[in-house]
gemmi code that builds the backbone of each chain (N, CA, C; Angstrom):
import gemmi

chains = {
    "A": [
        ("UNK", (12.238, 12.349, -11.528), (12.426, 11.258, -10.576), (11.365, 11.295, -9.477)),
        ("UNK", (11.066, 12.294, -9.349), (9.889, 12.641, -8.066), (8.425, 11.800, -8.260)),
        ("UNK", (8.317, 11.115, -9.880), (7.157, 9.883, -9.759), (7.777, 8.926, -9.381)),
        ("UNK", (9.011, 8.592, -9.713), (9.636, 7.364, -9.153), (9.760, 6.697, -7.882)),
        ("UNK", (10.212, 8.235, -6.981), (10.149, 8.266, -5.280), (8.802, 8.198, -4.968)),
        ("UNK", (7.918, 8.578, -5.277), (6.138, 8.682, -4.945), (5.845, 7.100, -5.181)),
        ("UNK", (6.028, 6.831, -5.793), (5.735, 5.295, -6.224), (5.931, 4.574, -5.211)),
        ("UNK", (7.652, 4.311, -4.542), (8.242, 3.908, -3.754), (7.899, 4.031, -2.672)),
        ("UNK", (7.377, 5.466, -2.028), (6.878, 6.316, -0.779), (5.394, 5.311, -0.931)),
        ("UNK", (4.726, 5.164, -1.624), (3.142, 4.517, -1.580), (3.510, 3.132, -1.885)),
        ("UNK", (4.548, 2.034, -2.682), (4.267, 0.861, -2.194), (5.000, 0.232, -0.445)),
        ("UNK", (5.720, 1.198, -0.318), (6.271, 1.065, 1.313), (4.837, 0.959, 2.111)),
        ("UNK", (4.224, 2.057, 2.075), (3.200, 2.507, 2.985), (2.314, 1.484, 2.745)),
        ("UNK", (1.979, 0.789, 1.706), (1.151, -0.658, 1.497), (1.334, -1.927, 2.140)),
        ("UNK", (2.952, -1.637, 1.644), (3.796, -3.254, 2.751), (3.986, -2.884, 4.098)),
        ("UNK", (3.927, -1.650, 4.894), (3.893, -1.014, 5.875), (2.152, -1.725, 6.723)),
        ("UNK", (1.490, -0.985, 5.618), (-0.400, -1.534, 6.348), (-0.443, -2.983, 6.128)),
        ("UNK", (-0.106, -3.490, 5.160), (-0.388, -5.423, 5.262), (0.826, -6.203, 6.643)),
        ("UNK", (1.756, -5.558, 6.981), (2.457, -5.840, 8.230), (1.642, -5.517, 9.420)),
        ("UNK", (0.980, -4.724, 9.215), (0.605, -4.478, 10.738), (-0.746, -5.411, 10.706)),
        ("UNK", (-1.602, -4.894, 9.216), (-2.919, -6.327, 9.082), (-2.105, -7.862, 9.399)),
        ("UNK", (-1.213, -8.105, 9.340), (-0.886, -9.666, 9.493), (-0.329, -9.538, 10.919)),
        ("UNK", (0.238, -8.175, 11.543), (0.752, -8.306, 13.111), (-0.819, -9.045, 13.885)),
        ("UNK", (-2.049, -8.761, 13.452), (-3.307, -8.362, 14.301), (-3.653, -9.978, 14.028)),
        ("UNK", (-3.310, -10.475, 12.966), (-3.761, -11.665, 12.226), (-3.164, -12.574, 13.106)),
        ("UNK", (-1.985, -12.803, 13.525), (-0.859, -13.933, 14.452), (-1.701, -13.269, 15.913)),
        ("UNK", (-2.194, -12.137, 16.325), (-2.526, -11.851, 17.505), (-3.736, -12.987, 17.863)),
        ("UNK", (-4.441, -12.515, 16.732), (-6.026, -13.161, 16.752), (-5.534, -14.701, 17.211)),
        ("UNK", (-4.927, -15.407, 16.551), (-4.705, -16.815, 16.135), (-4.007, -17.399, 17.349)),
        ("UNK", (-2.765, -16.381, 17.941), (-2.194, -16.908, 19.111), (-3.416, -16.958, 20.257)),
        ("UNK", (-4.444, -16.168, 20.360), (-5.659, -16.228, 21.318), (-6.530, -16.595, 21.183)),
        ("UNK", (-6.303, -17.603, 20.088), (-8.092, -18.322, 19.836), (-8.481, -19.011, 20.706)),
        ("UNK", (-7.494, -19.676, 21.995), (-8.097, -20.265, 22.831), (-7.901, -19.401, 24.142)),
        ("UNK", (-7.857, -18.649, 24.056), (-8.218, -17.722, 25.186), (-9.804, -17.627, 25.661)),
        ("UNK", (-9.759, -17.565, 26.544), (-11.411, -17.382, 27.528), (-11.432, -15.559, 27.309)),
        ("UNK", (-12.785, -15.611, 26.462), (-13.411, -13.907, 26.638), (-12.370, -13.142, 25.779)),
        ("UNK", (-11.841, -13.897, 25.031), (-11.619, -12.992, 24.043), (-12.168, -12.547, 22.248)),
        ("UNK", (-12.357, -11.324, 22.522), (-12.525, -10.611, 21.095), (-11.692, -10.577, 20.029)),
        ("UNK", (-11.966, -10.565, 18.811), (-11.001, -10.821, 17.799), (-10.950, -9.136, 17.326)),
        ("UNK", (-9.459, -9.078, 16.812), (-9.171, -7.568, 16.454), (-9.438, -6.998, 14.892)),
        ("UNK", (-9.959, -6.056, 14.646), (-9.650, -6.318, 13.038), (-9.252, -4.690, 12.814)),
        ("UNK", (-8.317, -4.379, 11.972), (-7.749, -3.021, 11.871), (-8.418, -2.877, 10.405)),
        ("UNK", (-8.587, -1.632, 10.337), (-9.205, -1.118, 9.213), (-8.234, 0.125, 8.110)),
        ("UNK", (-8.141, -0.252, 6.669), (-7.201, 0.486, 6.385), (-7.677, 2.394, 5.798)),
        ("UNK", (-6.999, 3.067, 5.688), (-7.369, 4.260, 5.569), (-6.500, 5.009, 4.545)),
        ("UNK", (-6.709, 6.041, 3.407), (-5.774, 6.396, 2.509), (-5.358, 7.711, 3.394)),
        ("UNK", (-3.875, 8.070, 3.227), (-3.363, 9.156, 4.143), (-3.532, 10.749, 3.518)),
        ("UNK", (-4.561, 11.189, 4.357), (-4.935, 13.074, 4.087), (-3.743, 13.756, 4.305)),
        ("UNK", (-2.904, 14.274, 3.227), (-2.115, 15.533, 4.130), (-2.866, 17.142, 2.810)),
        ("UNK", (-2.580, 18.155, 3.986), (-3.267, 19.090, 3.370), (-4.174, 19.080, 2.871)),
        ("UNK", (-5.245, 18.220, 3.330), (-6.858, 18.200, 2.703), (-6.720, 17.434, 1.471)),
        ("UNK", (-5.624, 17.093, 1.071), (-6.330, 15.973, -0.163), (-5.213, 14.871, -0.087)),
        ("UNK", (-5.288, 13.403, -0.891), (-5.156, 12.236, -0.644), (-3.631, 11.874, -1.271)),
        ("UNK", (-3.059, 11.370, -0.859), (-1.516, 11.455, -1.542), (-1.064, 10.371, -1.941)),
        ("UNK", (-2.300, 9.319, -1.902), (-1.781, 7.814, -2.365), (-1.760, 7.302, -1.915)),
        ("UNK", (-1.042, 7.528, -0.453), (-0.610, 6.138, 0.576), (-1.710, 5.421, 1.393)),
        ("UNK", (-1.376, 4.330, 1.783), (-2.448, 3.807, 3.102), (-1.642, 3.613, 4.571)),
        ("UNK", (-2.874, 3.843, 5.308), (-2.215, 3.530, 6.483), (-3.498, 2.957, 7.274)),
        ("UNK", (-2.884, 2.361, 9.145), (-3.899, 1.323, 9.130), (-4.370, 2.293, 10.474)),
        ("UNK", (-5.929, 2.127, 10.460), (-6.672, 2.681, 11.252), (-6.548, 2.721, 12.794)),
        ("UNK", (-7.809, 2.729, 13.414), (-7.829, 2.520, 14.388), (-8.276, 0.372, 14.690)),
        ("UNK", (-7.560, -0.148, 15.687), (-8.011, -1.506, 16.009), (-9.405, -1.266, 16.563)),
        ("UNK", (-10.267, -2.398, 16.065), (-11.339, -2.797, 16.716), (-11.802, -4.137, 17.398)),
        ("UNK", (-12.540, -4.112, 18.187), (-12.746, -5.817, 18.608), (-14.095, -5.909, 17.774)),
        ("UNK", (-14.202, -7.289, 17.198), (-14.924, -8.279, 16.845), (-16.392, -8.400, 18.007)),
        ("UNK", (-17.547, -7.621, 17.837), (-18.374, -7.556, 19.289), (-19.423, -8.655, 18.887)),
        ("UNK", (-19.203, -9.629, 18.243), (-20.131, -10.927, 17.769), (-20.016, -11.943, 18.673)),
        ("UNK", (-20.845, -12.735, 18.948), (-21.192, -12.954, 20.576), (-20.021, -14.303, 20.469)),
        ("UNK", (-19.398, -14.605, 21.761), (-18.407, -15.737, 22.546), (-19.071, -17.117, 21.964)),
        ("UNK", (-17.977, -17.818, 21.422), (-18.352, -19.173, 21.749), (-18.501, -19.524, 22.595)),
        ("UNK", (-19.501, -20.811, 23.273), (-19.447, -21.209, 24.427), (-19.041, -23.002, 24.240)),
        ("UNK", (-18.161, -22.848, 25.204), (-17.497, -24.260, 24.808), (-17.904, -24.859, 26.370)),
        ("UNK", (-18.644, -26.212, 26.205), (-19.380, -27.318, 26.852), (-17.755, -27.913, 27.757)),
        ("UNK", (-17.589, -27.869, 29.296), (-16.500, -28.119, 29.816), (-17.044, -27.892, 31.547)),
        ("UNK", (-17.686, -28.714, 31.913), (-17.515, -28.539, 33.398), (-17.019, -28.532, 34.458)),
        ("UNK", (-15.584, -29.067, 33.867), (-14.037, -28.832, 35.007), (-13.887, -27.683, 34.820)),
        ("UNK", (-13.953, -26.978, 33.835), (-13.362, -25.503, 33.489), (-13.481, -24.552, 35.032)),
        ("UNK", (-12.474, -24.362, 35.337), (-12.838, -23.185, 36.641), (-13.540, -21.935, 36.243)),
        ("UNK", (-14.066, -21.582, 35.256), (-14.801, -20.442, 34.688), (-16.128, -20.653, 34.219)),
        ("UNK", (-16.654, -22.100, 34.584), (-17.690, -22.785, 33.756), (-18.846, -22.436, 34.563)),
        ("UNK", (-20.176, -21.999, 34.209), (-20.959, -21.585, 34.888), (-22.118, -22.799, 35.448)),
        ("UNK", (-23.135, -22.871, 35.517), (-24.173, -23.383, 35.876), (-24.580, -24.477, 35.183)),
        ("UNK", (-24.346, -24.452, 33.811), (-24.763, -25.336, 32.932), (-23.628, -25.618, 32.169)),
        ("UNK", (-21.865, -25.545, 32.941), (-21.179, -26.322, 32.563), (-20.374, -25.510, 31.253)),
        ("UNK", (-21.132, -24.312, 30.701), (-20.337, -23.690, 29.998), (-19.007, -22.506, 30.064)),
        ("UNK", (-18.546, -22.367, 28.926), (-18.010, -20.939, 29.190), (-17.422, -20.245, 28.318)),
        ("UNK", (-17.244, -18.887, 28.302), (-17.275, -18.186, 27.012), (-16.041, -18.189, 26.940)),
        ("UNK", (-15.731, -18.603, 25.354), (-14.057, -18.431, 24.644), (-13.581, -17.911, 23.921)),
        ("UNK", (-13.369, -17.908, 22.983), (-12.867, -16.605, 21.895), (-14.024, -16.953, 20.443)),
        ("UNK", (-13.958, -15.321, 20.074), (-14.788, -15.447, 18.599), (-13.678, -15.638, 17.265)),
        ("UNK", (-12.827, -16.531, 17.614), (-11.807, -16.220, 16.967), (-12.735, -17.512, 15.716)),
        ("UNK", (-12.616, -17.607, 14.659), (-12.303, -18.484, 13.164), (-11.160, -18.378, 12.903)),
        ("UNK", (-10.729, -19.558, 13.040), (-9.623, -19.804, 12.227), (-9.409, -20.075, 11.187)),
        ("UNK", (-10.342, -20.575, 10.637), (-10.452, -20.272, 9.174), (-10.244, -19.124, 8.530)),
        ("UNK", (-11.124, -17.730, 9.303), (-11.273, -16.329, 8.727), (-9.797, -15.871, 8.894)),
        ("UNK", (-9.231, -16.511, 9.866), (-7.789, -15.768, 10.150), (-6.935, -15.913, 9.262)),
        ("UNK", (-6.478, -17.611, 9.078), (-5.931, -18.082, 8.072), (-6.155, -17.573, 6.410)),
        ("UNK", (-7.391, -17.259, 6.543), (-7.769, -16.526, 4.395), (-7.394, -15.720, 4.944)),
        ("UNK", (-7.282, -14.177, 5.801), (-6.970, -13.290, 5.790), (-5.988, -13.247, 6.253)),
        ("UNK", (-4.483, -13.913, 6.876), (-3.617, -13.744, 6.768), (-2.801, -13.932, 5.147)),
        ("UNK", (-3.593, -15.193, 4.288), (-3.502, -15.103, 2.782), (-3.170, -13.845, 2.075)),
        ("UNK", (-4.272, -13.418, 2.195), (-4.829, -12.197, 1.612), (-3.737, -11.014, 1.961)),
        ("UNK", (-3.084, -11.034, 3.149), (-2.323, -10.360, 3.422), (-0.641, -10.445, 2.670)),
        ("UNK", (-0.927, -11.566, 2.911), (0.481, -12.030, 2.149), (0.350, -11.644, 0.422)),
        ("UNK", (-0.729, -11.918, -0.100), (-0.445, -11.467, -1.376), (-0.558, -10.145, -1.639)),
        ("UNK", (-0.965, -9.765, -1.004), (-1.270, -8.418, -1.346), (0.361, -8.093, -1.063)),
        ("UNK", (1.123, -8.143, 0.297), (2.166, -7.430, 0.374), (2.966, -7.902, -0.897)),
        ("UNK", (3.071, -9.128, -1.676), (3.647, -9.850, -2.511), (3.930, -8.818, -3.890)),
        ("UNK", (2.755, -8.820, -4.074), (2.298, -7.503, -4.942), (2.779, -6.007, -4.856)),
        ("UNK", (2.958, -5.582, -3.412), (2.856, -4.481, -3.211), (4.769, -4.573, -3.386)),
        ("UNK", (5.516, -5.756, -2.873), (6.763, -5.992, -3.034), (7.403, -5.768, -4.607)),
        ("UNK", (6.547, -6.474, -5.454), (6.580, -6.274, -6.728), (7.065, -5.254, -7.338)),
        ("UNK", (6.051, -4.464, -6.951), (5.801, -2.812, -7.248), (7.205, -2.231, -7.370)),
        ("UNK", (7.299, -2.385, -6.133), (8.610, -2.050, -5.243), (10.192, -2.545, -6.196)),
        ("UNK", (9.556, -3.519, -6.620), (11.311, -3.766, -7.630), (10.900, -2.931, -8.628)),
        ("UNK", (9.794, -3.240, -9.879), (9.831, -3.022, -10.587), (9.930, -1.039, -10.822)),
        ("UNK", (9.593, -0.664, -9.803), (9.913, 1.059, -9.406), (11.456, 1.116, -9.867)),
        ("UNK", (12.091, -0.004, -8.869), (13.481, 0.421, -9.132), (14.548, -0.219, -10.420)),
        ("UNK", (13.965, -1.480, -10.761), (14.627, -1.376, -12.232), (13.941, -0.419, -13.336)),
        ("UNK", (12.772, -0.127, -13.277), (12.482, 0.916, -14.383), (13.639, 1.954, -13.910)),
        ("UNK", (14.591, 2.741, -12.766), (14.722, 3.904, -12.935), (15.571, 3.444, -12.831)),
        ("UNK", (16.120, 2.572, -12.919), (18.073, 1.779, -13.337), (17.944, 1.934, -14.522)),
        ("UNK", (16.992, 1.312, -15.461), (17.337, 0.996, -16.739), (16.993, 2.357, -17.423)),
        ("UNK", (16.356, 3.647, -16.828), (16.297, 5.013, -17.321), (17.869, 5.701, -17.552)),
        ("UNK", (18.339, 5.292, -16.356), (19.585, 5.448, -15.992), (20.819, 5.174, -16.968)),
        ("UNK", (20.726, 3.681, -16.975), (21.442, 2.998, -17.789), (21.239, 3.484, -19.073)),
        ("UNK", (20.001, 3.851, -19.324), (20.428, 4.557, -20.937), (21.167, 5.695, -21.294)),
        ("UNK", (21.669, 6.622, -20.315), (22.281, 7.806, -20.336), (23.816, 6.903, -20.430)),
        ("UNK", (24.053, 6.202, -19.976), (25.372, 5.542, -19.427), (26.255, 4.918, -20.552)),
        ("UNK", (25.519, 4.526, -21.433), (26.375, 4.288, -22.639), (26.971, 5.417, -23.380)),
    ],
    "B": [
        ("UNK", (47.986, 58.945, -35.883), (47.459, 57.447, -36.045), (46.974, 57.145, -34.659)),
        ("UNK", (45.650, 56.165, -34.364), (45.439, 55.783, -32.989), (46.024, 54.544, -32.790)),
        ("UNK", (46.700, 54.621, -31.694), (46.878, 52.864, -31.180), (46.513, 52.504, -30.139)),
        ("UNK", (45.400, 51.491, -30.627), (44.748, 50.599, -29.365), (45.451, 49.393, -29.462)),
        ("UNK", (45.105, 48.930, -28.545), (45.617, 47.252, -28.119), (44.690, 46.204, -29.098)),
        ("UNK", (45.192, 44.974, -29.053), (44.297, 44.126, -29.905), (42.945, 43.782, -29.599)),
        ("UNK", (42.339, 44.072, -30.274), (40.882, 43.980, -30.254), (40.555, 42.609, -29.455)),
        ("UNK", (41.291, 41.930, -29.955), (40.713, 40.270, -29.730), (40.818, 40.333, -27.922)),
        ("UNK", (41.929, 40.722, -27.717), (42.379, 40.716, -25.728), (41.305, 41.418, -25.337)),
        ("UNK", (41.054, 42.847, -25.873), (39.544, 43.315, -25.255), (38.405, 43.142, -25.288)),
        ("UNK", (37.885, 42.455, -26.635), (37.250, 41.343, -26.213), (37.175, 40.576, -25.213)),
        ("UNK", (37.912, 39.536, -25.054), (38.262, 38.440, -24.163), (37.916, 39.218, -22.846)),
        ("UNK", (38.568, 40.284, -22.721), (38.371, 40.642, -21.116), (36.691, 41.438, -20.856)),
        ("UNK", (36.507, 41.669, -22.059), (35.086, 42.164, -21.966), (33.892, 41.007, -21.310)),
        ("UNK", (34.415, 39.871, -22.255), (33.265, 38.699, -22.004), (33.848, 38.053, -21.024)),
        ("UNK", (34.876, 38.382, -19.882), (35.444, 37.643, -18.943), (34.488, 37.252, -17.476)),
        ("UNK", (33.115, 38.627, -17.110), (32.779, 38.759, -16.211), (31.479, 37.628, -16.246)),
        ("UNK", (31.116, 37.120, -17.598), (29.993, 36.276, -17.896), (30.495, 35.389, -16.913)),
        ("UNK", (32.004, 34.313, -17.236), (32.070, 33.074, -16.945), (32.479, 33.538, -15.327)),
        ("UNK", (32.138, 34.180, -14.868), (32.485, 34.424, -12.884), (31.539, 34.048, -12.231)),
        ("UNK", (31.518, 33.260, -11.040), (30.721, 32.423, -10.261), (29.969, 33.918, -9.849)),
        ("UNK", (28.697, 34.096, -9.751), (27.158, 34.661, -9.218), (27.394, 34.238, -7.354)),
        ("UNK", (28.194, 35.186, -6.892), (27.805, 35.284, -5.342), (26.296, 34.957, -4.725)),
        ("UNK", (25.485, 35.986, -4.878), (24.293, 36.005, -5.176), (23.175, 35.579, -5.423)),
        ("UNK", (23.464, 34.169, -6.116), (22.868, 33.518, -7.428), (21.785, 32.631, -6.019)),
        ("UNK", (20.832, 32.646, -6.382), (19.598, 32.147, -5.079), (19.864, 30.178, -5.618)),
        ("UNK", (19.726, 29.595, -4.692), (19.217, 28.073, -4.551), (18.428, 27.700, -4.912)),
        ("UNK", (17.538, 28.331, -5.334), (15.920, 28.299, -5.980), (15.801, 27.869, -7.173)),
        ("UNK", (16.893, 27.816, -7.781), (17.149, 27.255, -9.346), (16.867, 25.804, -9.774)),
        ("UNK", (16.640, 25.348, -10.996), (16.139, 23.978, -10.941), (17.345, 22.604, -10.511)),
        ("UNK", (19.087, 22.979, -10.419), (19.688, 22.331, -10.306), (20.272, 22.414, -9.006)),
        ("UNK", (20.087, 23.430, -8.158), (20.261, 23.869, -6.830), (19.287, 22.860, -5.909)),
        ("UNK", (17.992, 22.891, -6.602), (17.038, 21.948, -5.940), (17.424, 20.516, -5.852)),
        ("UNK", (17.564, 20.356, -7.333), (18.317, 18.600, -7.315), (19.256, 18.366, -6.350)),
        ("UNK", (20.451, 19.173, -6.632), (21.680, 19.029, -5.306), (21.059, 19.204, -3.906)),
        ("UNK", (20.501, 19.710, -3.476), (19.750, 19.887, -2.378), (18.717, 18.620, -1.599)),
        ("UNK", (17.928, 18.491, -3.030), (17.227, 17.500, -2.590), (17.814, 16.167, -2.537)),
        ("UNK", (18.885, 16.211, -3.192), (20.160, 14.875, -3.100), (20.669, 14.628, -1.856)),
        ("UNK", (21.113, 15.864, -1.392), (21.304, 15.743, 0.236), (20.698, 15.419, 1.189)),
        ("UNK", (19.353, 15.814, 1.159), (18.589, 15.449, 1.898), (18.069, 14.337, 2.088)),
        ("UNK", (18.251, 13.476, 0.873), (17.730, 11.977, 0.712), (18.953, 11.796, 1.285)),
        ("UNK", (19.855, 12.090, 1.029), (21.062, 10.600, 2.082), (21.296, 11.008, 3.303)),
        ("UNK", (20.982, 12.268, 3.396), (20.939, 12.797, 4.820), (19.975, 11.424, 6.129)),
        ("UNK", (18.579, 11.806, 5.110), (17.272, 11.016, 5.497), (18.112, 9.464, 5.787)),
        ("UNK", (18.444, 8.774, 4.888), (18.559, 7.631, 4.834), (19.876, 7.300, 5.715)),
        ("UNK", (20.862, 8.136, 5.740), (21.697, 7.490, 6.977), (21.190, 7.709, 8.570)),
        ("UNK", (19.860, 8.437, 8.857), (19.070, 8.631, 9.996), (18.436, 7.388, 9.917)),
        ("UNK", (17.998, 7.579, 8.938), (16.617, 5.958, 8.893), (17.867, 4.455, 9.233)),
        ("UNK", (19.006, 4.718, 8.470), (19.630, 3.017, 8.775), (20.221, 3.239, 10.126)),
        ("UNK", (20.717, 4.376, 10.763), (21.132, 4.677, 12.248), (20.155, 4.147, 13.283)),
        ("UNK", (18.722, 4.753, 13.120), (17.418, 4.356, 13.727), (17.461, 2.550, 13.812)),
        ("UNK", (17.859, 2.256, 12.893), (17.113, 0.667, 11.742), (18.141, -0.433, 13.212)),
        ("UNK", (19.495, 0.120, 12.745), (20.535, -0.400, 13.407), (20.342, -0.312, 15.188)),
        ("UNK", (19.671, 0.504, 15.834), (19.706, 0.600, 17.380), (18.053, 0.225, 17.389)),
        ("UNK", (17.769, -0.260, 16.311), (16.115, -1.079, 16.777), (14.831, -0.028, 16.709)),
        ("UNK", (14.888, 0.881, 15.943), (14.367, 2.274, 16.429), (13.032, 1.992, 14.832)),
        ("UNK", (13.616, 2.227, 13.700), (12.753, 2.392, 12.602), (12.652, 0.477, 12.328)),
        ("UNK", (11.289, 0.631, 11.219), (11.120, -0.430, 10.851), (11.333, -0.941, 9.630)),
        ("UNK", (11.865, -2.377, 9.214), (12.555, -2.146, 7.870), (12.135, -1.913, 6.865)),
        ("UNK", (10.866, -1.705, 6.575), (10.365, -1.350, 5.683), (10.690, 0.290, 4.952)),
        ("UNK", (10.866, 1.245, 6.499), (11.795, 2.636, 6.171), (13.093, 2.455, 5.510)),
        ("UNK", (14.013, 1.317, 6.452), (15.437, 1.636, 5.933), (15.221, 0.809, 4.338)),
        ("UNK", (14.402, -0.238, 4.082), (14.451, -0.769, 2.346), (14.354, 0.525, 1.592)),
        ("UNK", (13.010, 1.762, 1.944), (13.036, 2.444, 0.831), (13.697, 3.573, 1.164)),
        ("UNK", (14.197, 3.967, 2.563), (15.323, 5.053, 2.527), (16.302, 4.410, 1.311)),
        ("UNK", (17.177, 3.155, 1.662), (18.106, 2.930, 1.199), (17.784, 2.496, -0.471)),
        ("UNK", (16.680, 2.363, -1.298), (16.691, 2.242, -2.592), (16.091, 3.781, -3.083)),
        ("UNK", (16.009, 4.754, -1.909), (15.997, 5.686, -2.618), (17.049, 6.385, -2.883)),
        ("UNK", (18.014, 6.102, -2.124), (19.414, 6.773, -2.287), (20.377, 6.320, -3.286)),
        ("UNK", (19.849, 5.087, -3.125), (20.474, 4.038, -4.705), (19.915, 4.835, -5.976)),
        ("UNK", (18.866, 5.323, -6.014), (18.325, 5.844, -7.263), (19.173, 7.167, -7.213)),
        ("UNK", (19.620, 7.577, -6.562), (19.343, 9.583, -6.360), (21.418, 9.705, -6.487)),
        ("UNK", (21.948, 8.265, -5.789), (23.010, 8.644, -5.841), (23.693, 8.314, -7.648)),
        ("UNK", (23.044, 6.706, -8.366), (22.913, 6.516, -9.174), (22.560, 7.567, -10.235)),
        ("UNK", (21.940, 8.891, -10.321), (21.550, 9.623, -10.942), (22.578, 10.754, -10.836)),
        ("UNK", (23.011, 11.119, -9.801), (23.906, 12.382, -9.533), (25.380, 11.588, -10.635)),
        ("UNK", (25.535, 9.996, -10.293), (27.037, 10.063, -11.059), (26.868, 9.862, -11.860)),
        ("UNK", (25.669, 9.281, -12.664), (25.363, 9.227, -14.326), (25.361, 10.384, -14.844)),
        ("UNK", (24.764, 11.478, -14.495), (24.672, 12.768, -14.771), (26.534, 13.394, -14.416)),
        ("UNK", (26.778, 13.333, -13.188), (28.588, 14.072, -13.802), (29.254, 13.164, -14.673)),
        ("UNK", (28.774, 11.895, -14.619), (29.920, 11.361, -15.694), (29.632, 12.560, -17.484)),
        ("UNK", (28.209, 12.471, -17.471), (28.039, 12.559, -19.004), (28.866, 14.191, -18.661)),
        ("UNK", (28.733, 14.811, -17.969), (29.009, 16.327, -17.796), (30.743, 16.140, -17.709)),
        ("UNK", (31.190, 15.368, -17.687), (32.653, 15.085, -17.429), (33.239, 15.065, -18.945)),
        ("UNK", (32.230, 13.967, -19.290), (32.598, 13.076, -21.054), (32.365, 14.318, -21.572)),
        ("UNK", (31.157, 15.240, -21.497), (31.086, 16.413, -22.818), (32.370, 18.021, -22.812)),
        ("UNK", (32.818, 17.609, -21.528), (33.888, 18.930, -21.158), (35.010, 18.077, -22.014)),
        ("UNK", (35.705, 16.704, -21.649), (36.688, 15.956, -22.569), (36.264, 16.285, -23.614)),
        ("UNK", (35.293, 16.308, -24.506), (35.581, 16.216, -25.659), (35.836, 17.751, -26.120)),
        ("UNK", (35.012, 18.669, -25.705), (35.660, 19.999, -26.076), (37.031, 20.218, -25.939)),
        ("UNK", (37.666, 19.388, -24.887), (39.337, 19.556, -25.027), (40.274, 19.050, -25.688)),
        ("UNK", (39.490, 17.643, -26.581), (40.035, 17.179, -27.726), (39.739, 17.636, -28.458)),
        ("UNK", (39.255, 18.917, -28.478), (38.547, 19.981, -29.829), (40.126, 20.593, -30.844)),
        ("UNK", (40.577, 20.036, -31.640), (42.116, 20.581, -32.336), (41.818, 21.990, -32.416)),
        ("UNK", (42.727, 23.164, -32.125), (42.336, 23.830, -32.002), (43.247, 24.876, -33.214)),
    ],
}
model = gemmi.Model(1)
for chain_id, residues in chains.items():
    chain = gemmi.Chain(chain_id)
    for i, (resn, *xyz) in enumerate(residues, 1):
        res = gemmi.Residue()
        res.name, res.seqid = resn, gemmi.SeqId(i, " ")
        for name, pos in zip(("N", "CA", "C"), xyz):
            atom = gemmi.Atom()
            atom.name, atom.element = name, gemmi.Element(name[0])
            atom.pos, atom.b_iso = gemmi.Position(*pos), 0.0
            res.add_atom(atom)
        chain.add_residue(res)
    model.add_chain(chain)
structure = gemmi.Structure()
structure.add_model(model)
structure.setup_entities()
């Protein structure tokens, strides 16, 4: 049974990292119109215990997006400088939107996993049972 | 003439000390582990849904605490049932 639980232990830890990639994803998106803001992107990592790799993922350290501010043309803006501009977020919403996608299927998948772990070891089960 | 008692009773009491529970007998064994490690999974998993319930763990813990205990408890009664069914039938053994 101990591949069965390992299985289970590593598609958790998958739907575990695509939750927190899609927490960063609604972050980005709720602040796209924020002034001076950086977009976040977390990076995923496979988990070391005892010097070697055990399957699972987990999600890194956050980073900001250091690719230069839009500048959006607005001379009421109380932040608007000299020539009427001012810096707003590097957010794409486009990039957010495919990669909140991407997130979703993947956890979709990783959900998958996750049943099919547990009817394979029902129906192992079930064969003793007759 | 010698008279001993029936062979068969001294027998019987000879091979009596086999079937006596092992005081002794270490945990380390391969079915000591299972029971053990059985405990510990529902141990785990009524912490993880305690946590889950006062807002503490995230559900992604209590889904696979709780389908791991589904597997582990699922396995412990499939396994005594069959250990149940094979003792019945030795007792429908005509004797």
């Amino acid at each position: 049974m101990a591949d069965f639980s390992d299985a289970m232990n590593i598609t958790a830890s998958g739907m575990r990292a695509q939750a927190a990639r899609l927490r960063h994803v609604s972050e980005n998106i709720a602040n796209a119109d924020t002034p001076g803001y950086h977009r976040k992107t977390i990076s995923f990592a496979s988990v070391v215990e005892a010097g070697q790799s055990i399957g699972q993922v987990e999600t890194g350290r956050v980073r900001l997006d250091r690719s230069a501010l839009d500048q959006v043309h607005d001379p009421s803006h109380p932040m608007a400088d000299a020539n009427g501009n001012y810096d707003g977020s590097n957010v794409n919403l486009l990039i957010e939107i495919a990669d909140a996608r991407e997130a979703q299927r993947s956890y979709e998948a990783n959900l998958k996993l996750f049943d099919q772990v547990r009817q394979m070891s029902t129906s192992l089960m079930d064969l003793l049972r007759r | 003439m010698e008279i001993r008692s029936n062979p068969v009773a001294q027998a019987y009491a000879a091979n009596r000390p086999a079937t006596a529970p092992d005081p002794n007998l270490d945990t380390s064994n391969t079915f000591g582990q299972v029971a053990s490690g059985f405990i510990e999974t529902l141990k785990q998993s009524e912490q993880t849904a305690m946590s889950s319930m006062s807002g503490g763990a995230d559900p992604h813990a209590l889904v696979q605490a709780l389908a791991q205990t589904e597997l582990a408890v699922e396995t412990a009664v499939t396994v005594r049932d069959k250990l149940v069914e094979a003792y019945q039938e030795i007792l429908r053994m005509p004797v």
